[in-house]
C-alpha positions as CSV (number, residue, x, y, z in Angstrom):
1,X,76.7,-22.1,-13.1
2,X,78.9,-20.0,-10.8
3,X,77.2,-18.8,-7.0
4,X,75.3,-15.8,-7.4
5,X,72.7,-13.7,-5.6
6,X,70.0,-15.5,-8.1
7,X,70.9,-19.1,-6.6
8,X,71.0,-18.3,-3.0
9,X,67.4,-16.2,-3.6
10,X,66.3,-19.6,-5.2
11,X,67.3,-21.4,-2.3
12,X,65.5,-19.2,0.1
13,X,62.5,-19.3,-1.9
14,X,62.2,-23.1,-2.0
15,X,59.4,-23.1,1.2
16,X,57.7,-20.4,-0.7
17,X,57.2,-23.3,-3.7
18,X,55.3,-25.4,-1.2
19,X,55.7,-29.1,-2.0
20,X,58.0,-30.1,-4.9
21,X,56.9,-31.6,-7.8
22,X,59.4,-31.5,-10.7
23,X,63.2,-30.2,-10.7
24,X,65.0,-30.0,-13.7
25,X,68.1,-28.9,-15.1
26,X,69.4,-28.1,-18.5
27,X,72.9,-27.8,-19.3
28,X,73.6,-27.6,-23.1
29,X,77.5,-26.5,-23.5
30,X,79.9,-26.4,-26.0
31,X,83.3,-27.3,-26.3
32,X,85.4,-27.7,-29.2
33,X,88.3,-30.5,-29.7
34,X,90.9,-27.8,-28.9
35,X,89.3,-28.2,-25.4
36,X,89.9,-31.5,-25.0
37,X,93.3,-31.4,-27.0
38,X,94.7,-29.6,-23.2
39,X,96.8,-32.6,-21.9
40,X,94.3,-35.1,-19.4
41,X,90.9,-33.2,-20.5
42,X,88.3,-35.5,-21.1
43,X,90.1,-38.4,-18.8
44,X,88.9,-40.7,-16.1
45,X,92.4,-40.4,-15.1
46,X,92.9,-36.7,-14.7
47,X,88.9,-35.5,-14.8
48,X,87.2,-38.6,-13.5
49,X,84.2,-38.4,-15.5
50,X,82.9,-36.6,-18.4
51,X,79.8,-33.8,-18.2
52,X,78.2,-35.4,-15.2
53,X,81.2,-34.7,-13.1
54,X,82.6,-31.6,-14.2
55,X,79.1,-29.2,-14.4
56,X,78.0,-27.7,-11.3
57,X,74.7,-27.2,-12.0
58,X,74.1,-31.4,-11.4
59,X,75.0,-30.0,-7.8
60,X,72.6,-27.0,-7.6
61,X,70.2,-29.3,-9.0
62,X,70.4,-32.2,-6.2
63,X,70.9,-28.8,-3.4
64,X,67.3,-27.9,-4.4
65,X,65.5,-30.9,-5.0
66,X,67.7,-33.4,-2.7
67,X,68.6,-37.1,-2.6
68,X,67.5,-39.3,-6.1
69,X,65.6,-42.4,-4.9
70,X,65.7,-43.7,-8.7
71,X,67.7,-43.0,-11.9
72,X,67.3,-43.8,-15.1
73,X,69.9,-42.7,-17.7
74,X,71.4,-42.7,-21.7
75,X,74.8,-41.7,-21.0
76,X,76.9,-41.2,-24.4
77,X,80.4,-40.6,-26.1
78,X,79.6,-39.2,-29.1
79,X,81.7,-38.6,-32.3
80,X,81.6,-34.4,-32.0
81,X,84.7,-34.8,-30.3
82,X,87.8,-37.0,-29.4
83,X,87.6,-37.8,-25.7
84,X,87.3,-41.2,-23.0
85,X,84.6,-39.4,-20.9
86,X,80.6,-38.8,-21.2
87,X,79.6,-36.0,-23.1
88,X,75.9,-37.0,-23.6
89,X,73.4,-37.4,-20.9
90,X,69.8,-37.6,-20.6
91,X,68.2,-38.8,-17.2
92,X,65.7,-39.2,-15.3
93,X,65.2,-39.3,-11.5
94,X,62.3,-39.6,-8.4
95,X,63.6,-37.9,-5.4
96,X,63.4,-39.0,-1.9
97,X,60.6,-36.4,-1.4
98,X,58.5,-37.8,-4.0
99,X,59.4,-35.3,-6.9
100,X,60.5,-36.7,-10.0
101,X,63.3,-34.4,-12.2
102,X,65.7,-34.5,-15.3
103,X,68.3,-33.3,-16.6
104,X,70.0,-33.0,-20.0
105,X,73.7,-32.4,-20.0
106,X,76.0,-32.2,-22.8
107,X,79.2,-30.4,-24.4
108,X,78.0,-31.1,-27.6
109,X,75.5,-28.2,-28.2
110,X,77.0,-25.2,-30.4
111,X,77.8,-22.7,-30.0
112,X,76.5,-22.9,-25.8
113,X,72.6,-22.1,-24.6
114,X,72.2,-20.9,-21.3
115,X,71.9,-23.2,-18.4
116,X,69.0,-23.7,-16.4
117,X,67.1,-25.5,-13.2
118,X,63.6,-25.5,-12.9
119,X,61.7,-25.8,-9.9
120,X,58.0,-26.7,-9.8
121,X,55.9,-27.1,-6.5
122,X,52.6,-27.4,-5.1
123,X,52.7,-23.4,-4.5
124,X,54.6,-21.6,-7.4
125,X,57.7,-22.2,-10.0
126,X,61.1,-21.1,-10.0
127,X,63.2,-21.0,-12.9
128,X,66.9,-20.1,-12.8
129,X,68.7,-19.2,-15.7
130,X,72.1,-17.9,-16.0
131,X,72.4,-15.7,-13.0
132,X,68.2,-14.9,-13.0
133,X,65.6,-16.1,-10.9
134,X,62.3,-15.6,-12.1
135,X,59.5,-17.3,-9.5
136,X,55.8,-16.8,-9.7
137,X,53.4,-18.0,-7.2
138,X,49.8,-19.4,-7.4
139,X,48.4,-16.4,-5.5
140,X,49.9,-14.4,-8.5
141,X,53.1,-12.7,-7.3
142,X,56.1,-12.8,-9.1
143,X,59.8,-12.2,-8.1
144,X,62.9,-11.7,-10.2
145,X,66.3,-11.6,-9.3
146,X,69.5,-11.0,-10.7
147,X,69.6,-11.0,-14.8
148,X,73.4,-10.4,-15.4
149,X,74.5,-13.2,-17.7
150,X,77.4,-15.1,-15.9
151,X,78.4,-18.9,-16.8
152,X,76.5,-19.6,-19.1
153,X,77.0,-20.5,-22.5
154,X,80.6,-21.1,-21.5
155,X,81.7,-23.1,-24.8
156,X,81.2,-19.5,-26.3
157,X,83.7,-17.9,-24.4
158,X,86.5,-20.7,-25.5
159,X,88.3,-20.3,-29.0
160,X,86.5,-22.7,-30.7
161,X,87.4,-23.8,-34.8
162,X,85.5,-22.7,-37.3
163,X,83.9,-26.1,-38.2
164,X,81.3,-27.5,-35.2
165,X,82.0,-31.3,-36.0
166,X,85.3,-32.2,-35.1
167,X,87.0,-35.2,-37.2
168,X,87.5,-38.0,-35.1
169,X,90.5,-40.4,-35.2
């Protein structure tokens, strides 16, 4: 997910949410072989890591909800494509501040859903997706912000082939 007005609204909003509870994050891309055919995609050597690395959202996520005190993680290379590097992940954490989270990253899921955090406290939800904020509040105000679709679904906007499962070698 690129910076937009939507993530620095969510930011400001945070103390409005009261006490955290949950944060979350979704990021379901897609990318064909031809992505990884470019020369040193997909490497420890050139990338350094696979989906966990390379998607910012992992980042917005942690900004929000802050330090993980505890992990617990399936990380996969799966056969969709040809590549050294994670491309599967599922985890779980429990924050610092006593909030527990996960997130579900991939580059497997055609053809690209929208990415998304989710913020649940004591006070009221926030929900970012794409470049929205959507946040309602236990005293019954709601907020939106934003709504043009940036970032996501970014394995659609790459020439991708015409078959989802690419043929491993």
């Amino acid at each position: 997910m690129p910076s937009g007005s939507a993530y620095h609204e969510a930011w400001s909003r945070i103390g409005r949410l009261g006490d955290l509870l949950e944060a979350s994050a979704a990021i379901r891309n897609w990318r064909p072989q031809s992505y990884y055919d470019a020369e040193g995609r997909g490497t420890m050597s050139r990338d350094g890591g696979g989906v966990l690395l390379t998607q910012g959202t992992i980042d917005l996520l942690l900004h929000y909800a802050g330090t993980p005190s505890a992990i617990s993680a399936f990380v996969r290379t799966t056969a969709i494509c040809r590549m050294e590097t994670e491309n599967l992940v599922t985890a779980a954490f429990s924050f610092q501040g006593g909030a527990i989270g996960s997130l579900n990253a991939t580059t497997c899921a055609y053809p690209g859903l929208p990415e998304r955090i989710e913020l649940i406290g004591t006070k009221g939800t926030a929900v970012l997706t794409d470049n929205r904020l959507d946040t309602a509040f236990i005293d019954g105000s709601r907020e939106m912000v934003g709504g043009e679709t940036i970032g996501s679904r970014a394995g659609v906007q790459i020439q991708w082939h015409s078959a989802m499962r690419c043929t491993a070698h």
